[in-house]
N, C-alpha and C positions, 0 to 999 in steps of 0.2 A: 782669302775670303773677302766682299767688298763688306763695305760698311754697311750695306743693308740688309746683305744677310746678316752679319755678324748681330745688329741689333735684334732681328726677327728667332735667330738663337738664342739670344738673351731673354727675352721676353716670352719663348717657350718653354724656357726652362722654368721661369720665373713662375709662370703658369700654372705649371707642374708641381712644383714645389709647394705651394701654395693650396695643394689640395688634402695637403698632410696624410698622404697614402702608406701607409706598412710598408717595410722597405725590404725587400727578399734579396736584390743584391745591391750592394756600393761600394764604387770605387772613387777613393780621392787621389787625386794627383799621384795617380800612377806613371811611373815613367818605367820601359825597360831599356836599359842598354849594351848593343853587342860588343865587344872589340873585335875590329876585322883589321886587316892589311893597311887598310885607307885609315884607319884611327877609329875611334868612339863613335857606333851607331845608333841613332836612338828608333828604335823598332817603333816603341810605346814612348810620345814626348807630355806624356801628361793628360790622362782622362779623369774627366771626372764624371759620374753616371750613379743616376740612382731608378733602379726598377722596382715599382711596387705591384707586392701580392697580387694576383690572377691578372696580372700584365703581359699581353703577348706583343714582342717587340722586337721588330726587323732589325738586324745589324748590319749595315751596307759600308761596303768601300769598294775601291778599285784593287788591284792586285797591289800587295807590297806597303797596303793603307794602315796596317799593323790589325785586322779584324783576327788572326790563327794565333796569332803571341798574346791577344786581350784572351782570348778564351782557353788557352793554354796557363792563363796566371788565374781566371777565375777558377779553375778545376783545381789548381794547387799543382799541375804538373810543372810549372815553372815559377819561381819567385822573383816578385816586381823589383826593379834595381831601386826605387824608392816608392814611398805611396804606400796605399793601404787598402785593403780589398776584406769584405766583409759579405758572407752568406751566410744572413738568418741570424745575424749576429754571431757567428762563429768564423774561424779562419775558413778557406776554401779547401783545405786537408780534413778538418775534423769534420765541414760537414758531408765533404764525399765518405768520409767512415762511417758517419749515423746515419749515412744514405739519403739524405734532405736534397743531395741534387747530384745529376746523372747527367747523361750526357750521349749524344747520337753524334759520333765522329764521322768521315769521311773514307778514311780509311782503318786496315787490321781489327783486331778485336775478334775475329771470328777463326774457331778453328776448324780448317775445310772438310776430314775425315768425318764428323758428328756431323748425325743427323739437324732438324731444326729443332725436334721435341727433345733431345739428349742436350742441344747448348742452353736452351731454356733453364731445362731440369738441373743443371751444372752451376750454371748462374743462381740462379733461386737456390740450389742448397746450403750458397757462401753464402746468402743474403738471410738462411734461416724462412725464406714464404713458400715454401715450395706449393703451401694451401691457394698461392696467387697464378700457379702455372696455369690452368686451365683457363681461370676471367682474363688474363693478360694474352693469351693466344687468340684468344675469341675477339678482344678489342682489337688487335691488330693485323685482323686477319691473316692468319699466317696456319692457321687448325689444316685448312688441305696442305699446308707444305710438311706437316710434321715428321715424316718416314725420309724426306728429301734428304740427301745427304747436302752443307752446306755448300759445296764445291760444286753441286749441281741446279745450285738456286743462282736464279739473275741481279743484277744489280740493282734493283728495286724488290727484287724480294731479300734481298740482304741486311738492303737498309731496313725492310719491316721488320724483319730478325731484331738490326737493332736498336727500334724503336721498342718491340717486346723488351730484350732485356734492361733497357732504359727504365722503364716503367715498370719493373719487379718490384726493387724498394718502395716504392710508392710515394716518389721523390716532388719533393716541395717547388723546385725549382728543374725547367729541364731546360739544357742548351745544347743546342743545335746546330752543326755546322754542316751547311749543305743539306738535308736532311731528306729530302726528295729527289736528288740526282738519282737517275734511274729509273724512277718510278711514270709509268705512263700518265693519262691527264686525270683516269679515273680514280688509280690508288691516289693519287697527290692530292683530289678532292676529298676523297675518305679520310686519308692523312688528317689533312685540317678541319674537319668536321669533328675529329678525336680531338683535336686541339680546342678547338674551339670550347665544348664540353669540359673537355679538363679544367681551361682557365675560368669559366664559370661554376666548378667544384672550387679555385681555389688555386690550385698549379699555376704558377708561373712559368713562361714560356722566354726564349731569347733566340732567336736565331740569326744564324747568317746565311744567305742566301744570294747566288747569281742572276734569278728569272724576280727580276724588280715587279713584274705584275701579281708573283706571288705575294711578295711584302705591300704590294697594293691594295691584292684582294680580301689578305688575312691579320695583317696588324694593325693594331689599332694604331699604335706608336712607330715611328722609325726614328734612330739613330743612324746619319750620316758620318764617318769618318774618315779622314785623307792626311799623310803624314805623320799620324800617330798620334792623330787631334779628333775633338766632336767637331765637324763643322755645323752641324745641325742637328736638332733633336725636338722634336714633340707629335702634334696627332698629325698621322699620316695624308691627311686629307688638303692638312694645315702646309705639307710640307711643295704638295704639289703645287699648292695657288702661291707658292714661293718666289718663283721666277717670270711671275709677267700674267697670271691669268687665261683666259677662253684666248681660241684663235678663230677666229672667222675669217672664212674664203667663200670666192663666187668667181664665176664668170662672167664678165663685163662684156655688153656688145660691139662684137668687135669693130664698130662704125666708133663707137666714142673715143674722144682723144685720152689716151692715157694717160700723161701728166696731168690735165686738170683736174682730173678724177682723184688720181694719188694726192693732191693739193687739197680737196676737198676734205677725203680720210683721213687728213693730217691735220686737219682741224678738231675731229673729236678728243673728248676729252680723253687723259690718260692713254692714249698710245705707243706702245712701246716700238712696235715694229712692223714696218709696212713692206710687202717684196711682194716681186710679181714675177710668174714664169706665162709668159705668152699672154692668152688673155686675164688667166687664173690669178685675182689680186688676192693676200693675205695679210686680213690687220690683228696684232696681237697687242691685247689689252685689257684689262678689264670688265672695262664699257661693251660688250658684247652684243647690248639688245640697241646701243647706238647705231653701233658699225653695222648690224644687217638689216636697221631698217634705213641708214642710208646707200646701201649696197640695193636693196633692191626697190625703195620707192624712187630712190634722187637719180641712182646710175642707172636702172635698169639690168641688175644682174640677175643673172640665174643660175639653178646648181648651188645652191647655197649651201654650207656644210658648215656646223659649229662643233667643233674639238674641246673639250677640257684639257687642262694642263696634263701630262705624266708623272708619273713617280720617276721616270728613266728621263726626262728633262729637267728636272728638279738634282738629278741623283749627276747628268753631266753637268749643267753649269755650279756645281756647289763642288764640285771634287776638280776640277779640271783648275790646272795650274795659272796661278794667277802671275 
């Protein structure tokens, strides 16, 4: 990580902290580690994360970034090799027993012979709500799958299944991994419109997810991690203008000599990056309303196109091996 991410992390977090929000999960100095063939792996080399109250917050890495072992130790299915992990102020065991936080997995959980309305009813009557089977079906829209046996529902109607029994207990905290795989573009907007709601009832939200425009469009917050470290962390908006700001592109008349031109661009302020494919120059930087009013009063360009930074250019230069 360079040093200027490293500060811009520091100083998000710093941010954050600073707001004195409720804290529904934290983790200190967590480390997990495996023994494998090759010697002592560290999955998990030290996170530390604090989520507050009706916070919905993307948990991004690449494969192998330790994002399925962090939420395998929040749930209490696996114990941190050191460190501390806390939900709701209870261990991550006692609060999945008082039901304070659930969980939408990726895979298993569902058993294929039952119907949708029979693993509902199943589920709700360990849980003692069974008074919650009919609002929790309605919210998830899953009431026409009910007679479906589960073996005959798609992979997006599965995950609705287990996003229902997710939200049986009426759990304080919900994590989610992958959580819309499956689901077409409509359920996936309903999806997070129930989310949405929830975390303004109160419900705290965590997810991890692959489609980064998801973590775009619906967190407020993202957590970056790569190696079994935070490389980054705060509002997701904060995280984009991370790596260099707007890009502005044009087409340059193809009569103008190109280097002067790039010579010229390379005079405004704060420019990160100037490239050019054919006539098509691109300046990235900041300064956005410099570059295109010298693109098209000084050069003469046209087709002029200004880009916002991504959460998926933010999400490679921050994970990609330094």
């Amino acid at each position: 990580m360079s040093e200027r991410t490293e500060q811009n992390t520091h100083s998000l977090r710093d941010e954050k902290q600073s707001q004195g929000c409720p804290s529904a999960l934290e983790l200190r100095g967590v480390r997990k580690t495996f023994r494998t063939a090759d010697g002592p792996f560290d999955a998990v080399a030290g996170i530390d994360l604090s989520v507050g109250a009706g916070e919905i917050v993307a948990f991004l890495g690449p494969n192998g970034a330790g994002k399925t072992t962090s939420i395998d130790m929040m749930l209490g299915l696996t114990q941190p090799t050191a460190g501390l992990i806390s939900v709701l102020g209870k261990s991550p065991r006692e609060a999945v027993e008082a039901g304070e936080i659930s969980a939408v997995l990726q895979t298993g959980g569902l058993l294929r012979d039952l119907t949708v309305r029979e693993t509902v009813t199943a589920i709700a009557a360990l849980h003692g709500v069974k008074d919650r089977i009919d609002e929790v079906m309605e919210r998830t829209n899953i009431v026409a799958l009910a007679r479906r046996k589960v073996s005959k529902c798609s992979g997006g109607e599965q995950q609705r299944l287990k996003f229902a029994l997710a939200l049986l207990p009426d759990p304080k905290l919900l994590i989610l991994d992958e959580p819309t795989a499956g689901m077409d573009v409509a359920a996936r907007h309903a999806f997070w419109d129930t989310m949405r709601e929830d975390a303004l009832a109160g419900r705290t939200v965590l997810f991890a997810t692959h489609y980064l425009e998801e973590a775009q469009d619906f967190a407020e917050r993202t957590v970056l991690i790569g190696a079994g470290r935070v490389l980054a962390d705060g509002p997701t908006t904060t995280l984009r203008e991370m790596t260099g700001g707007r890009v502005v592109s044009a087409l340059l008349p193809p009569q103008l000599p190109i280097q002067p031109a790039l010579e010229a661009l390379g005079t405004l302020p704060e420019v990160i990056d100037i490239h050019t494919k054919g006539n098509r120059v691109s300046v990235t930087g900041p300064a956005s309303d410099a570059a295109a009013l010298m693109l098209l009063r000084e050069l003469g360009a046209t087709d002029l196109e200004i880009s916002a930074p991504t959460l998926e250019t933010a999400f490679m230069a921050l994970t990609e091996t330094k």
